[in-house]
Chimera marker file (.cmm) of the C-alpha trace (Angstrom):
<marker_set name="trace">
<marker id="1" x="-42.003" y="-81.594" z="14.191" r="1" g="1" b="0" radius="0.5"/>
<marker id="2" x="-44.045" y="-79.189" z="12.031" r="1" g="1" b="0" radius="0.5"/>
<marker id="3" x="-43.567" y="-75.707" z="11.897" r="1" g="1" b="0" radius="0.5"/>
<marker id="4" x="-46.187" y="-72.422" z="11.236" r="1" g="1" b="0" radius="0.5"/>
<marker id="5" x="-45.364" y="-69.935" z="9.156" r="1" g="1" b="0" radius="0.5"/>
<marker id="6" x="-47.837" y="-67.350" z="8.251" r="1" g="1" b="0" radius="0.5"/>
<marker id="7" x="-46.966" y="-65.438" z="4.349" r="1" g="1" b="0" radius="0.5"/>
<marker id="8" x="-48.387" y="-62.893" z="2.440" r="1" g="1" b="0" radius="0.5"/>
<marker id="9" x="-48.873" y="-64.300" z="-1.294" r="1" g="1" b="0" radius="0.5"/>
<marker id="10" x="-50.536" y="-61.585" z="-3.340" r="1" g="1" b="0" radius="0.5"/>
<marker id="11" x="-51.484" y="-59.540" z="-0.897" r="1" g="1" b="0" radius="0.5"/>
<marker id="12" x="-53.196" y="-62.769" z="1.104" r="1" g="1" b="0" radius="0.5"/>
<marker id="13" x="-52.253" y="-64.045" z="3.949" r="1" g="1" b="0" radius="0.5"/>
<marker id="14" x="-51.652" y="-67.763" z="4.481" r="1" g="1" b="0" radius="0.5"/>
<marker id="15" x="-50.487" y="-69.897" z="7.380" r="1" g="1" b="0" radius="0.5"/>
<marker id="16" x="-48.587" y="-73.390" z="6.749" r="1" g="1" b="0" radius="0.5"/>
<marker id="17" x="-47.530" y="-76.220" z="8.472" r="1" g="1" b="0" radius="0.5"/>
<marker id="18" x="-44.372" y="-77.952" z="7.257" r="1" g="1" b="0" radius="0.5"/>
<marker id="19" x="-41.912" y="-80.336" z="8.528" r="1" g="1" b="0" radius="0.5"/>
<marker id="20" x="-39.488" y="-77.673" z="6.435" r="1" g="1" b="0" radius="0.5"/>
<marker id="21" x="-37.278" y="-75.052" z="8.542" r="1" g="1" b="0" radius="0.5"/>
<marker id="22" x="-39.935" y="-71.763" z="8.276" r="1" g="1" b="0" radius="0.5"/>
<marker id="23" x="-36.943" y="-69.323" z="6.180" r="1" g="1" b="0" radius="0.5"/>
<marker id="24" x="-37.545" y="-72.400" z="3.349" r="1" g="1" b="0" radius="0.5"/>
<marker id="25" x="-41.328" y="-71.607" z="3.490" r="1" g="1" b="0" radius="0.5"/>
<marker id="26" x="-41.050" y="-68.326" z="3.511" r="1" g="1" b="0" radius="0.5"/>
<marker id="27" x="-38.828" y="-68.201" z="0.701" r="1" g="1" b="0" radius="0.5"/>
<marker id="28" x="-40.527" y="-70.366" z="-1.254" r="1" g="1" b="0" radius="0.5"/>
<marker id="29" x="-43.918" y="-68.353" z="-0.715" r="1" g="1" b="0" radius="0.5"/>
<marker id="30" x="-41.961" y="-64.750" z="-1.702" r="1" g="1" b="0" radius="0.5"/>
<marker id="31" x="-40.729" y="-66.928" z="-4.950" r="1" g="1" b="0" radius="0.5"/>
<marker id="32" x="-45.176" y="-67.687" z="-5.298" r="1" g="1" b="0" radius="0.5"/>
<marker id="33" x="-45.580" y="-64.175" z="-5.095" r="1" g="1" b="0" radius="0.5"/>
<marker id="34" x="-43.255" y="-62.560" z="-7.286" r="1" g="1" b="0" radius="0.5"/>
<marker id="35" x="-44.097" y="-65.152" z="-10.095" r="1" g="1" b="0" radius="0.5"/>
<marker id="36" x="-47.896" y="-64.651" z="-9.523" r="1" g="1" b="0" radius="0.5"/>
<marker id="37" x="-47.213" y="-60.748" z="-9.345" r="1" g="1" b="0" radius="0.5"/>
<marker id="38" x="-45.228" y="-61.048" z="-12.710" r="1" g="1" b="0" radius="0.5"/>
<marker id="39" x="-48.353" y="-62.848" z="-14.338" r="1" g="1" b="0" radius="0.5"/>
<marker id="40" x="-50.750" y="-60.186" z="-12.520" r="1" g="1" b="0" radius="0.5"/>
<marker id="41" x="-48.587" y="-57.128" z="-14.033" r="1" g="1" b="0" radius="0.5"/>
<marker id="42" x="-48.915" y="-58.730" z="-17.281" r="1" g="1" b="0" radius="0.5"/>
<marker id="43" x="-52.972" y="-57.951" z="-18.135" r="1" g="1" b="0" radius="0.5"/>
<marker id="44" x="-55.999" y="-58.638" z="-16.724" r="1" g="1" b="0" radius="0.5"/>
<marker id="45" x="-56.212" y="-61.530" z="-15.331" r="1" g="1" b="0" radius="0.5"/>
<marker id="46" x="-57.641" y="-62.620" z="-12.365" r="1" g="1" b="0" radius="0.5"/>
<marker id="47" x="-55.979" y="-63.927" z="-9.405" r="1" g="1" b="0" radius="0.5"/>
<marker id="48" x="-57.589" y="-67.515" z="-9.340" r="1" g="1" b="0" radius="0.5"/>
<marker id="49" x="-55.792" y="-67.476" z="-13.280" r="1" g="1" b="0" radius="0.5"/>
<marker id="50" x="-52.961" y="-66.517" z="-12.331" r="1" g="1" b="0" radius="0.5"/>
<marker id="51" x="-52.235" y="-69.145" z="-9.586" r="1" g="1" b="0" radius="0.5"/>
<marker id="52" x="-52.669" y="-71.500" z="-12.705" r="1" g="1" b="0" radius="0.5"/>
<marker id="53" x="-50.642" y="-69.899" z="-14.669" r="1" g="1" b="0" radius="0.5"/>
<marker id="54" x="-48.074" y="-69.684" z="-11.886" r="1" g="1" b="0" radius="0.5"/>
<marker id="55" x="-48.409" y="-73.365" z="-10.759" r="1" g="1" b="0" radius="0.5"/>
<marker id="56" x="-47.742" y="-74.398" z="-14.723" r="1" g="1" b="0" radius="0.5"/>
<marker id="57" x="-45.220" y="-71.790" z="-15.194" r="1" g="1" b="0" radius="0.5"/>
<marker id="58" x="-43.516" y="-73.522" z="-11.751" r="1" g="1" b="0" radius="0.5"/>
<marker id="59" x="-44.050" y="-77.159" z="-12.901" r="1" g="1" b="0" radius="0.5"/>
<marker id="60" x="-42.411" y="-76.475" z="-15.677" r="1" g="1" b="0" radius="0.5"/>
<marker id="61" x="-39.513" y="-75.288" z="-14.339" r="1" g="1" b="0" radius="0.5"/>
<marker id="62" x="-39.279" y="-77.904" z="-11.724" r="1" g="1" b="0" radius="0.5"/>
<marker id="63" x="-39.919" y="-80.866" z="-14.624" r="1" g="1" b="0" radius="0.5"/>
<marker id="64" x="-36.720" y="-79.054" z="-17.017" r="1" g="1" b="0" radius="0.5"/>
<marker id="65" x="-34.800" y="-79.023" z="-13.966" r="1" g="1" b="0" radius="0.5"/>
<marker id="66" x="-34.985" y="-82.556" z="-12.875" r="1" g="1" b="0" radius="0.5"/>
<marker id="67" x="-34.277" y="-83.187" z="-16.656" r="1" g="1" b="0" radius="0.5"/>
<marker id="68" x="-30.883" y="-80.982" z="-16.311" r="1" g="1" b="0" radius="0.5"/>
<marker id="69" x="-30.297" y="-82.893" z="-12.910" r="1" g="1" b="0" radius="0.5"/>
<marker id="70" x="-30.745" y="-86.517" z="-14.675" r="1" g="1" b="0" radius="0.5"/>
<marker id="71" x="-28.464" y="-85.576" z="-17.379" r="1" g="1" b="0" radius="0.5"/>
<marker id="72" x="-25.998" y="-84.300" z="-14.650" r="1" g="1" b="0" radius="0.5"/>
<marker id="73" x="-26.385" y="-87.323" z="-13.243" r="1" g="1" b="0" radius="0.5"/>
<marker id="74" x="-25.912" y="-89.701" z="-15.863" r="1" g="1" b="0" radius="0.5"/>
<marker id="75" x="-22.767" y="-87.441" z="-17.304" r="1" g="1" b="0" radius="0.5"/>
<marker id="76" x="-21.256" y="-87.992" z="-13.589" r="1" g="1" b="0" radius="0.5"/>
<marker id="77" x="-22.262" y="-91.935" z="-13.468" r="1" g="1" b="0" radius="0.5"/>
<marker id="78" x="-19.942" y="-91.784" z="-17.237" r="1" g="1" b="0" radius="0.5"/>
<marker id="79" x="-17.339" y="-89.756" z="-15.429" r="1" g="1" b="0" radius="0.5"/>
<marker id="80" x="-16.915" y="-92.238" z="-12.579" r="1" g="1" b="0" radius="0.5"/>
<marker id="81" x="-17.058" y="-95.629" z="-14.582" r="1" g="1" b="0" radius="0.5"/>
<marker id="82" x="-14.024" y="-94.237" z="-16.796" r="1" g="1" b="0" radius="0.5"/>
<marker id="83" x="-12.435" y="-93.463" z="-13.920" r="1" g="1" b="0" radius="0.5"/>
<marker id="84" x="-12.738" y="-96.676" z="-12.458" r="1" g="1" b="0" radius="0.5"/>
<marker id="85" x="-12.073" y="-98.433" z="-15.859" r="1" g="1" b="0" radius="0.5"/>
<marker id="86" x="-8.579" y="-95.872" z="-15.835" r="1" g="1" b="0" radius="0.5"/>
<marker id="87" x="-7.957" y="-97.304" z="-12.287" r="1" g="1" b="0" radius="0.5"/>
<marker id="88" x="-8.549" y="-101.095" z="-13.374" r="1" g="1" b="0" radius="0.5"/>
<marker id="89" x="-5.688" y="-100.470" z="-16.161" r="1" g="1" b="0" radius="0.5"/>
<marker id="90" x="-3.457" y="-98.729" z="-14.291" r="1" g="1" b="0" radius="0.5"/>
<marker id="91" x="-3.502" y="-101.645" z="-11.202" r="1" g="1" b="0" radius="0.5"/>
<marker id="92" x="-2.825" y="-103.708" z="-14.333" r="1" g="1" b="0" radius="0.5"/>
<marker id="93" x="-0.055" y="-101.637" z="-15.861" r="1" g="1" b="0" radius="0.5"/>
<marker id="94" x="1.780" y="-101.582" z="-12.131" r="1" g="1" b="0" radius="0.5"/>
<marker id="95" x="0.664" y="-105.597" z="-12.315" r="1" g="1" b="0" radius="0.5"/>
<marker id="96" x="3.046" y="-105.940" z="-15.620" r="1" g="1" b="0" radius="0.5"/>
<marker id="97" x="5.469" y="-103.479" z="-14.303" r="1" g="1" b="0" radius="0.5"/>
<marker id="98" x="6.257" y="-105.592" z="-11.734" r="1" g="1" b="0" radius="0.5"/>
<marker id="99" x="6.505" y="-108.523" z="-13.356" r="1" g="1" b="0" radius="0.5"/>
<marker id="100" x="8.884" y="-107.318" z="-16.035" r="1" g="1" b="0" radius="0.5"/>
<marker id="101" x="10.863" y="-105.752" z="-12.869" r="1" g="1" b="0" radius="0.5"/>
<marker id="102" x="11.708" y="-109.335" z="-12.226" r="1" g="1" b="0" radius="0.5"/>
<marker id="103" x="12.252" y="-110.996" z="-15.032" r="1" g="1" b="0" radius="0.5"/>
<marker id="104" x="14.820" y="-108.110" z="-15.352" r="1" g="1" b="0" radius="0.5"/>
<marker id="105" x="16.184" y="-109.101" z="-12.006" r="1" g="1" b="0" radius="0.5"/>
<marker id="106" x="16.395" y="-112.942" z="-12.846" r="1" g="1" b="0" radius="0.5"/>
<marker id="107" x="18.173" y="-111.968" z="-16.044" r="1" g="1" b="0" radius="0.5"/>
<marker id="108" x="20.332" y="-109.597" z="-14.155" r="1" g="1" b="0" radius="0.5"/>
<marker id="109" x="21.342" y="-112.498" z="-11.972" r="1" g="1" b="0" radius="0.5"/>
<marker id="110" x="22.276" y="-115.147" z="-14.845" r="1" g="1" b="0" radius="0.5"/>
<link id1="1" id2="2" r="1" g="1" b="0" radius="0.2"/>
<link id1="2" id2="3" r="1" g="1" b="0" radius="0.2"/>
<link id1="3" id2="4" r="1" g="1" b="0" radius="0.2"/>
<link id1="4" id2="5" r="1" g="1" b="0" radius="0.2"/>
<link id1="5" id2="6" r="1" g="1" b="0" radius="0.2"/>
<link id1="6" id2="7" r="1" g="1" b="0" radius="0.2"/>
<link id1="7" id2="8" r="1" g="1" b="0" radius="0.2"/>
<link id1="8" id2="9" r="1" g="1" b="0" radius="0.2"/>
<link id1="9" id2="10" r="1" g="1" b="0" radius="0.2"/>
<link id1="10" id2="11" r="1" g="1" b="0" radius="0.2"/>
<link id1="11" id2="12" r="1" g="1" b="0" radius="0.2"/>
<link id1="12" id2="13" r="1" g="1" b="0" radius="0.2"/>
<link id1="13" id2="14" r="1" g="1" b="0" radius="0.2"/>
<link id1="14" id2="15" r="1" g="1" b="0" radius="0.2"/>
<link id1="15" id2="16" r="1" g="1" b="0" radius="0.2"/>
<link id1="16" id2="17" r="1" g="1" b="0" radius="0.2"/>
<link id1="17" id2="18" r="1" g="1" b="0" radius="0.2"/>
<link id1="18" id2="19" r="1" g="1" b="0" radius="0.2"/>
<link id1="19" id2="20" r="1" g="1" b="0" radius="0.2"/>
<link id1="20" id2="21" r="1" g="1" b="0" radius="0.2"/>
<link id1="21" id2="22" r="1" g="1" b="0" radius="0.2"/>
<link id1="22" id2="23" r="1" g="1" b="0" radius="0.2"/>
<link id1="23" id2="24" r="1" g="1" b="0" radius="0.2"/>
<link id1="24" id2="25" r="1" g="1" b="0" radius="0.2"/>
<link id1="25" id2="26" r="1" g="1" b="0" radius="0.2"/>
<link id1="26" id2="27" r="1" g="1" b="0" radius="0.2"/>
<link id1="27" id2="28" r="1" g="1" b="0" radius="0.2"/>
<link id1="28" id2="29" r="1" g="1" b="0" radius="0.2"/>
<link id1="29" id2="30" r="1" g="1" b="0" radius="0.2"/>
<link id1="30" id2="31" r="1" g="1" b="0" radius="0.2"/>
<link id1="31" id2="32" r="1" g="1" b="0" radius="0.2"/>
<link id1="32" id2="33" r="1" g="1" b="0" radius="0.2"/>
<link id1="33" id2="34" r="1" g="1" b="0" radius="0.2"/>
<link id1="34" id2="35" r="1" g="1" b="0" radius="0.2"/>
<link id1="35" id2="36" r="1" g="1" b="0" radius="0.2"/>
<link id1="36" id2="37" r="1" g="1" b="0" radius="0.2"/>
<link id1="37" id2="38" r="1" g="1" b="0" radius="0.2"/>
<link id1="38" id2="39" r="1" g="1" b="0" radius="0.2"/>
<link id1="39" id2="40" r="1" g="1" b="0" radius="0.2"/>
<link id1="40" id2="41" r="1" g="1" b="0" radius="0.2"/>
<link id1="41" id2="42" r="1" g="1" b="0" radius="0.2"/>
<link id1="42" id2="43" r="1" g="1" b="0" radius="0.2"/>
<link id1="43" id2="44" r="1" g="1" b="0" radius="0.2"/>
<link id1="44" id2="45" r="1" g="1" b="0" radius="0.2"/>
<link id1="45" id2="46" r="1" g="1" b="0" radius="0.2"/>
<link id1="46" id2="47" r="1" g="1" b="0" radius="0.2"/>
<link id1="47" id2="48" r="1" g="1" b="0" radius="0.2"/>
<link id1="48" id2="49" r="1" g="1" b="0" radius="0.2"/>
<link id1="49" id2="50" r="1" g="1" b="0" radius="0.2"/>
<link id1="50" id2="51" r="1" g="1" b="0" radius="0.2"/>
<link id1="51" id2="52" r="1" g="1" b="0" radius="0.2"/>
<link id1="52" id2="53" r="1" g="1" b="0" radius="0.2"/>
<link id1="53" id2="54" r="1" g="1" b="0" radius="0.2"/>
<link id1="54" id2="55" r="1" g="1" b="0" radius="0.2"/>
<link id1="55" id2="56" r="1" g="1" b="0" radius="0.2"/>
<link id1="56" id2="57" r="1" g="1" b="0" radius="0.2"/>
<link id1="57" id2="58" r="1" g="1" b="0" radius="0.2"/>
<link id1="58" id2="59" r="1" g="1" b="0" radius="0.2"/>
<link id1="59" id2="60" r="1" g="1" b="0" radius="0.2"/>
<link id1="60" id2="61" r="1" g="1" b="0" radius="0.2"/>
<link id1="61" id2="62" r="1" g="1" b="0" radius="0.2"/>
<link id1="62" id2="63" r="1" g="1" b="0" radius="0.2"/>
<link id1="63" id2="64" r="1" g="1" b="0" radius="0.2"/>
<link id1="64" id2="65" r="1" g="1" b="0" radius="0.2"/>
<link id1="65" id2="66" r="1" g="1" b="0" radius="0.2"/>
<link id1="66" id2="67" r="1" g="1" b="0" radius="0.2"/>
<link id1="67" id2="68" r="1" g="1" b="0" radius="0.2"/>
<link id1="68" id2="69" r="1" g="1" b="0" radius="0.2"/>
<link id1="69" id2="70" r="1" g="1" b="0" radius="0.2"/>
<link id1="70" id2="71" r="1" g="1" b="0" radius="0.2"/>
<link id1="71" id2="72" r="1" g="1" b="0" radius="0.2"/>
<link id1="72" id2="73" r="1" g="1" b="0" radius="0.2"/>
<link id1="73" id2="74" r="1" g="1" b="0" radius="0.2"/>
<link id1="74" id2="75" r="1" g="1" b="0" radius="0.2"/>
<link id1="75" id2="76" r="1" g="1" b="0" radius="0.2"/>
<link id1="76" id2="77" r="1" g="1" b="0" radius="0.2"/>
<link id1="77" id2="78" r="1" g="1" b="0" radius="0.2"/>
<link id1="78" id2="79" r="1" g="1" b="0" radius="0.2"/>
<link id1="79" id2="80" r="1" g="1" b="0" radius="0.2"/>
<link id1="80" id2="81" r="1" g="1" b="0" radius="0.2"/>
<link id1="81" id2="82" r="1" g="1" b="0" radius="0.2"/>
<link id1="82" id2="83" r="1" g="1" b="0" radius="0.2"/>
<link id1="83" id2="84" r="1" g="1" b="0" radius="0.2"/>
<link id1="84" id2="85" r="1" g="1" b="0" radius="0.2"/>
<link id1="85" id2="86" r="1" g="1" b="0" radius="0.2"/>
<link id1="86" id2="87" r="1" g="1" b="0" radius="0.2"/>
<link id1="87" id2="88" r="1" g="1" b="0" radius="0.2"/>
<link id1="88" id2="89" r="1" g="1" b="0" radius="0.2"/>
<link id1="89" id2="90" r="1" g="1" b="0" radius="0.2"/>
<link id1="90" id2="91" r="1" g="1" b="0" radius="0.2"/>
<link id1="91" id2="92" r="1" g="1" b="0" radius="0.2"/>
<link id1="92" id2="93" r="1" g="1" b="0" radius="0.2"/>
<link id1="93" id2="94" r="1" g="1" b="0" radius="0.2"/>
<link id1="94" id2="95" r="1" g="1" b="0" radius="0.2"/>
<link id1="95" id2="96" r="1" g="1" b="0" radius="0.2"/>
<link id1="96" id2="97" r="1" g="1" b="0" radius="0.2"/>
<link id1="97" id2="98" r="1" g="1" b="0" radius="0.2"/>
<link id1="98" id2="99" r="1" g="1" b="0" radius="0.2"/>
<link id1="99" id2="100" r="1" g="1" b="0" radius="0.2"/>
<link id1="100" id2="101" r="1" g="1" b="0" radius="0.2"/>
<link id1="101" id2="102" r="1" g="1" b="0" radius="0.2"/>
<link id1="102" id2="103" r="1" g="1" b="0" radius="0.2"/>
<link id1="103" id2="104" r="1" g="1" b="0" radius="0.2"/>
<link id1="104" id2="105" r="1" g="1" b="0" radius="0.2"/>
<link id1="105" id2="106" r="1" g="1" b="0" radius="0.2"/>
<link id1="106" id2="107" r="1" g="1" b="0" radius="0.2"/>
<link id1="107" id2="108" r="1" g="1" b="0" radius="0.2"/>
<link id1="108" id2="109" r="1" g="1" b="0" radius="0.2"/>
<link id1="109" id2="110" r="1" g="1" b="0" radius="0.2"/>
</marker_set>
């Protein structure tokens, strides 16, 4: 179901419709404004500009991040293979344990 939400970027006022819940819109329009009204403060510059520079400055972010996110990712896959390879010795450790338990036992018996 799509959703309207009307936002003020720059002064502007824009309506969208998005399958997203309308606070997510919103907040992601104030976080449009207050990087566009960053790059306005900075000089003259005019506002078609600025949504460029915005939009890079954005991408940008968004492109480092998914880096950061495929390292975490890739750290975590590391994490969980060790893990499993410290589970695969330690069945086999209990596997040996158990044996020499009963050759123990057999011994024990003689």
């Amino acid at each position: 179901m799509e959703n309207s939400v009307s936002v003020s970027i720059c002064g502007m006022k824009y309506t969208f419709l998005s399958e997203e819940n309308p606070s997510y819109m919103e907040k992601v329009a104030a976080l449009v404004d207050v990087k566009m009204e960053e790059i306005l403060s900075g000089g003259k510059i005019n506002q078609m500009d600025a949504a460029i520079l915005t939009a890079v400055n954005l991408a940008d972010e968004m492109i480092k991040q998914q880096g950061n996110a495929e390292n975490l990712r890739a750290q975590l896959k590391g994490y969980l293979d060790e893990a499993n390879k410290a589970k695969a010795e330690l069945s086999e450790s209990k596997r040996e344990i158990f044996k020499l338990q009963q050759q123990i036992q057999k011994l024990e018996k003689k």
